[in-house]
Every structure is written in C-alpha cells, then in structure tokens.
PDB file as gemmi writes it, atoms N, CA and C in Angstrom:
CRYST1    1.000    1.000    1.000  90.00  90.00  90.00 P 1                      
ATOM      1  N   UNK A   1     -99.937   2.285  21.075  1.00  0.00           N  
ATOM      2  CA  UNK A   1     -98.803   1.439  20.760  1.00  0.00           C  
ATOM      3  C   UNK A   1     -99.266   0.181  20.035  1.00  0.00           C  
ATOM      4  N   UNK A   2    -100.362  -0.145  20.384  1.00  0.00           N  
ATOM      5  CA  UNK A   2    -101.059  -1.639  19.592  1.00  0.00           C  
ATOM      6  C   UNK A   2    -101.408  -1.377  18.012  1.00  0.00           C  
ATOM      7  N   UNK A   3    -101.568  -0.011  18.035  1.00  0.00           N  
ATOM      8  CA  UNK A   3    -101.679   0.003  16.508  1.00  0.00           C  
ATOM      9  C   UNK A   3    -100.987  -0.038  15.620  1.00  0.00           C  
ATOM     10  N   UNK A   4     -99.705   0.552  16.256  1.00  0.00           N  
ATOM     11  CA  UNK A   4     -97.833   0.740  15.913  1.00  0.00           C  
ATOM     12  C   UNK A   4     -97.873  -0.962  14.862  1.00  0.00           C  
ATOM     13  N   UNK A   5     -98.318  -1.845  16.206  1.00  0.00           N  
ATOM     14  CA  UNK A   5     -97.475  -3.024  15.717  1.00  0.00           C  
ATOM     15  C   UNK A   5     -98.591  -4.001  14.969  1.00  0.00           C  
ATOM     16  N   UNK A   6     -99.795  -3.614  14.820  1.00  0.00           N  
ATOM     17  CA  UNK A   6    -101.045  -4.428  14.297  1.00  0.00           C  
ATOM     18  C   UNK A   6    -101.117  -3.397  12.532  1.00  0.00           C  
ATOM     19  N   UNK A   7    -100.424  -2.672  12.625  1.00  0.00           N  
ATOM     20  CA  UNK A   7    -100.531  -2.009  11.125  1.00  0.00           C  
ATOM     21  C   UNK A   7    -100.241  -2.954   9.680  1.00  0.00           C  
ATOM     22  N   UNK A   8    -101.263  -3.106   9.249  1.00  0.00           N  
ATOM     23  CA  UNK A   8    -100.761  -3.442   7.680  1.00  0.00           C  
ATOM     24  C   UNK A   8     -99.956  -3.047   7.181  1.00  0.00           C  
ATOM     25  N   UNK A   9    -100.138  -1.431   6.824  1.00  0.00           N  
ATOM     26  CA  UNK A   9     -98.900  -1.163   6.198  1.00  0.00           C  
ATOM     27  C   UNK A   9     -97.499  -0.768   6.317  1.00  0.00           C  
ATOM     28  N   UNK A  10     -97.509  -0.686   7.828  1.00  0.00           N  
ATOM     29  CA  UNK A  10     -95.549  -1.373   8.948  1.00  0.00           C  
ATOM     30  C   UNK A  10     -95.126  -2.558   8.187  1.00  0.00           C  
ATOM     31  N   UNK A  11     -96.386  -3.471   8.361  1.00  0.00           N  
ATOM     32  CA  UNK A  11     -96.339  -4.928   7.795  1.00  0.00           C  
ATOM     33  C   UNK A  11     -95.622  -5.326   6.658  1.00  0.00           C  
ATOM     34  N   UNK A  12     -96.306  -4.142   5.544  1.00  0.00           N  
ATOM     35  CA  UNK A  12     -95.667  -4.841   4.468  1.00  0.00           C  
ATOM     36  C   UNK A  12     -94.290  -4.228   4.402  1.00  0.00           C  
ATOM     37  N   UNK A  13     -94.379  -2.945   4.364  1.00  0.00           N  
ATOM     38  CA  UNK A  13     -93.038  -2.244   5.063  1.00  0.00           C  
ATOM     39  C   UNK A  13     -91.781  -3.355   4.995  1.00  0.00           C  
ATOM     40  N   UNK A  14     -92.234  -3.980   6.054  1.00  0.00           N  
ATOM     41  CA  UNK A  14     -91.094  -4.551   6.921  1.00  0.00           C  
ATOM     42  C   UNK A  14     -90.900  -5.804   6.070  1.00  0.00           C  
ATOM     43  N   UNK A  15     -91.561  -6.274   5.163  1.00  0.00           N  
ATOM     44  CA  UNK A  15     -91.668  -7.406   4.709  1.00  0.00           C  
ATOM     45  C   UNK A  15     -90.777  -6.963   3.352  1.00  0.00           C  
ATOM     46  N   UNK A  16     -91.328  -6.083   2.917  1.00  0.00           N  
ATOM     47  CA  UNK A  16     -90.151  -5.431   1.557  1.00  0.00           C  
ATOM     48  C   UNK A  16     -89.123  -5.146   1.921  1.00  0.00           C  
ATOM     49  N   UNK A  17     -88.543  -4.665   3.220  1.00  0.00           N  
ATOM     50  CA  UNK A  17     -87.127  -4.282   3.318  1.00  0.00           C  
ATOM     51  C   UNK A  17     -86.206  -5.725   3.484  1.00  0.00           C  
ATOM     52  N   UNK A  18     -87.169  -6.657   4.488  1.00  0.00           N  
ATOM     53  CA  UNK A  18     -86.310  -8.035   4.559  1.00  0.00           C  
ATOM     54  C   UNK A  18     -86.416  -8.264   3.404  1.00  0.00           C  
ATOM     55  N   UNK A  19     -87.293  -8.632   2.261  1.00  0.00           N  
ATOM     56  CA  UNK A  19     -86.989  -9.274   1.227  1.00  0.00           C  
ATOM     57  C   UNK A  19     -86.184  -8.713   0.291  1.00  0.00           C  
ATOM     58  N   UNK A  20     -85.639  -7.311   0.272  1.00  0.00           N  
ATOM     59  CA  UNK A  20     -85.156  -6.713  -0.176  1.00  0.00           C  
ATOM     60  C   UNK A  20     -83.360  -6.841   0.236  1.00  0.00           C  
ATOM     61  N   UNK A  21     -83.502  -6.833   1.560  1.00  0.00           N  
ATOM     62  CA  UNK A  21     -82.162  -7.235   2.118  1.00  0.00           C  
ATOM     63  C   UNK A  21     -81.567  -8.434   1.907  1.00  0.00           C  
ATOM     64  N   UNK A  22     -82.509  -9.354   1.951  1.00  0.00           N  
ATOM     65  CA  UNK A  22     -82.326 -10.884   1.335  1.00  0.00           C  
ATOM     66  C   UNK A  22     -81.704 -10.989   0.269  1.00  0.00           C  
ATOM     67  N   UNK A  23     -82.834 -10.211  -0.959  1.00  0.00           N  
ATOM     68  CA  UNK A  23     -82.168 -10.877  -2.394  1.00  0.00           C  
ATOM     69  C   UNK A  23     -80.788 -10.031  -2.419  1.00  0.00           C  
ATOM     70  N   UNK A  24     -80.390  -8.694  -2.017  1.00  0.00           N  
ATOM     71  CA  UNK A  24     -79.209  -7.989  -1.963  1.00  0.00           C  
ATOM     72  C   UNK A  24     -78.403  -8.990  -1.771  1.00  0.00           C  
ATOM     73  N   UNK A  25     -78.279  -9.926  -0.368  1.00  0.00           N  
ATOM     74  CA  UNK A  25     -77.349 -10.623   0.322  1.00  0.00           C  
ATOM     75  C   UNK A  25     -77.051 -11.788  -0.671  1.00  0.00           C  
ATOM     76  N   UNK A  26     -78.175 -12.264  -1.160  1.00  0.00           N  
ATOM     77  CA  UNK A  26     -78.237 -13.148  -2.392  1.00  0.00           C  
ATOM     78  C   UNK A  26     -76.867 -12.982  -3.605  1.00  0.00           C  
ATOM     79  N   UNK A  27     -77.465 -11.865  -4.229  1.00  0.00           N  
ATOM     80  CA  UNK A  27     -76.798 -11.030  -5.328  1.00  0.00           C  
ATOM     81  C   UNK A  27     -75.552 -11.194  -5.021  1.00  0.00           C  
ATOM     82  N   UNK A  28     -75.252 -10.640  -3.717  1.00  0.00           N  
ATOM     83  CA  UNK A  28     -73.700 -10.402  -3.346  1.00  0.00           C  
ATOM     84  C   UNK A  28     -72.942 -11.521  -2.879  1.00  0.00           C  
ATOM     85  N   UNK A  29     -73.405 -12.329  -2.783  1.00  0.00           N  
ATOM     86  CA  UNK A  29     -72.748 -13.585  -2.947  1.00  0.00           C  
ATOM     87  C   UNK A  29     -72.420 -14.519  -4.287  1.00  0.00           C  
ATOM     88  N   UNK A  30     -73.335 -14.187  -5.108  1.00  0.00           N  
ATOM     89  CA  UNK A  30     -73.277 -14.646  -6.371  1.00  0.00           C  
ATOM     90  C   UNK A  30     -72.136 -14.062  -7.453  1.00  0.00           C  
ATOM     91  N   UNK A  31     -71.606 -12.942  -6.587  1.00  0.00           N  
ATOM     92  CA  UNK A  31     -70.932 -11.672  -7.655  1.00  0.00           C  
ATOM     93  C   UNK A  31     -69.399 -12.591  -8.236  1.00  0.00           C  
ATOM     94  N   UNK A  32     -69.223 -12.449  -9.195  1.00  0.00           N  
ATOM     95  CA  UNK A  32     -67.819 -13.213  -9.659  1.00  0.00           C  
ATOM     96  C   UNK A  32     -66.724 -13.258  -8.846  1.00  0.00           C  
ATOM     97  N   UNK A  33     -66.339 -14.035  -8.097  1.00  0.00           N  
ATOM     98  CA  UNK A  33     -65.221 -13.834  -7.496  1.00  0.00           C  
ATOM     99  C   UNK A  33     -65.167 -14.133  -6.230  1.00  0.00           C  
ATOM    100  N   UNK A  34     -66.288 -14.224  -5.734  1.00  0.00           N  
ATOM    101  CA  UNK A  34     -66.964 -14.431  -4.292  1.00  0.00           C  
ATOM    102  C   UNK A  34     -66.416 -15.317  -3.795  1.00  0.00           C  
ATOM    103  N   UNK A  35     -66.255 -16.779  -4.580  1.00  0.00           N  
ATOM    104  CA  UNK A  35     -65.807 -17.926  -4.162  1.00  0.00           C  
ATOM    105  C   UNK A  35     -64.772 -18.376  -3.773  1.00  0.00           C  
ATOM    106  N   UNK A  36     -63.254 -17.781  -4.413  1.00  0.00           N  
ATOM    107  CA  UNK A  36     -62.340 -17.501  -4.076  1.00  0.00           C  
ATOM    108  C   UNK A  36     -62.126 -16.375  -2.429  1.00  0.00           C  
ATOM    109  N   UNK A  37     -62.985 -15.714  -3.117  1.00  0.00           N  
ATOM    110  CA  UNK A  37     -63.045 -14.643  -1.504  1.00  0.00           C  
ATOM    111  C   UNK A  37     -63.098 -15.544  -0.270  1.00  0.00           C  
ATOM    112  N   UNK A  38     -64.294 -16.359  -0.536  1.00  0.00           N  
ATOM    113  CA  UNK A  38     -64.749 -17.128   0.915  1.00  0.00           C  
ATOM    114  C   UNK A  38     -63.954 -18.094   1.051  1.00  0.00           C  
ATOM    115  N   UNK A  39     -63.283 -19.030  -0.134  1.00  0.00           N  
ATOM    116  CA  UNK A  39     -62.632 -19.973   0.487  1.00  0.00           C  
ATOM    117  C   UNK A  39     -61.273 -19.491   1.502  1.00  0.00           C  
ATOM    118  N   UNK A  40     -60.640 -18.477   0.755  1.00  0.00           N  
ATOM    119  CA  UNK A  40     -59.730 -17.903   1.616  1.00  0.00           C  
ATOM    120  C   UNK A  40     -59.899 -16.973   3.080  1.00  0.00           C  
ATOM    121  N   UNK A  41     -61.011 -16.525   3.094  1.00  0.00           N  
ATOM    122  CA  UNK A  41     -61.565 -16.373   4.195  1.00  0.00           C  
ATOM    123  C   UNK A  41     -61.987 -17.547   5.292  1.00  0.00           C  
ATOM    124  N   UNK A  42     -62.128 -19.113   4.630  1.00  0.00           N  
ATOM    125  CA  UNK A  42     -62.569 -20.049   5.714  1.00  0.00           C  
ATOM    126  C   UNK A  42     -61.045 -20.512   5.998  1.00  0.00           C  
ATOM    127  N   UNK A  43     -59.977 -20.060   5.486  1.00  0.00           N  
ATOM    128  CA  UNK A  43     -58.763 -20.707   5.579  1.00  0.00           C  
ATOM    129  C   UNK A  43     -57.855 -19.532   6.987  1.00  0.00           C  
ATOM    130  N   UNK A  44     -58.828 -18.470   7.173  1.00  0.00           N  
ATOM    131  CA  UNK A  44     -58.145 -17.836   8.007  1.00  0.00           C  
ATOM    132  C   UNK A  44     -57.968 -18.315   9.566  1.00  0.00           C  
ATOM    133  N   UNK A  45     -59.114 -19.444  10.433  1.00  0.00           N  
ATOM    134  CA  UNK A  45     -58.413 -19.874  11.106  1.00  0.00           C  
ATOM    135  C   UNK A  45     -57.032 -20.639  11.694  1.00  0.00           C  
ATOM    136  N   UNK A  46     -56.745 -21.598  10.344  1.00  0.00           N  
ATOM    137  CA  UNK A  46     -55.724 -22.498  10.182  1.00  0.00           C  
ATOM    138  C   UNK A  46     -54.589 -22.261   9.666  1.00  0.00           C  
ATOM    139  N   UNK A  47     -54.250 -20.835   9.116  1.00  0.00           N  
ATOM    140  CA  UNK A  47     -53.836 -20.854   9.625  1.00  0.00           C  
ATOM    141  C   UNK A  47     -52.627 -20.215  10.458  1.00  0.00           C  
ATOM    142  N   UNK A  48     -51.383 -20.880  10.079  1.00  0.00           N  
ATOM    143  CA  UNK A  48     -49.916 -20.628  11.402  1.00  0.00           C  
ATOM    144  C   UNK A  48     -49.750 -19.446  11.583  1.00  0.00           C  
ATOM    145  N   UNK A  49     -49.733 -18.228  12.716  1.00  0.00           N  
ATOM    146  CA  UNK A  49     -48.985 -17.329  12.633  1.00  0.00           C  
ATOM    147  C   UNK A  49     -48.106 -17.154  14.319  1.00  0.00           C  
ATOM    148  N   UNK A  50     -47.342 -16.910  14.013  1.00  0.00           N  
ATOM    149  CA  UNK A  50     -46.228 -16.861  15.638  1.00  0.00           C  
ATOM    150  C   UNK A  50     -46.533 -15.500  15.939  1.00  0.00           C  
ATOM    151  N   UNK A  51     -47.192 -15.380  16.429  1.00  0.00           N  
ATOM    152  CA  UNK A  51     -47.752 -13.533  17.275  1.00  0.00           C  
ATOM    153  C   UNK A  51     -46.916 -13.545  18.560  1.00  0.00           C  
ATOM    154  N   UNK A  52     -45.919 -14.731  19.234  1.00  0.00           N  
ATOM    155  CA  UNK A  52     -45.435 -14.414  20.416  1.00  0.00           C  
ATOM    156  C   UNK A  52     -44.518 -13.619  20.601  1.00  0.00           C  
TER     157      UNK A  52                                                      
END                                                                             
C-alpha cells in the first residue's frame, strides 16, 4: 500500500488531472455569457416568492 501512495507516476497522474480540471473550470467561466448567468444566479436568494 506504501508504494500505491509514494509513486511518482500516481503523482504526476494526479497532478495533470487537477490541473486539468482547473484550467477546464477556468475556461468555463470565462465562456461568453457566464456573467449574466452568475449574476442572476447570486440574485436567487433575494428573491420574493410566497410558497405558503
């Protein structure tokens, strides 16, 4: 099991998929339109709806 987790190449492995997942998350925030998306998304607590 010590070798599992002392491996170089797990290591880099794991290091390309986060950085890989990163710049994705990056990208997809940058995409045209995004901004509008999120502001109306931060507006979904506030607000009013009568659910009673």
């Amino acid at each position: 099991m010590k070798e599992l987790f002392a491996s170089q190449t797990y290591g880099l492995l794991g290091l390309f998929i986060f950085l890989t997942l990163f710049l994705g998350i990056l990208v997809w925030l940058m995409l045209p339109g995004a901004k509008e998306k999120f502001k109306e998304y931060g507006q979904i607590p506030l607000k009013d709806e009568d659910n009673a």
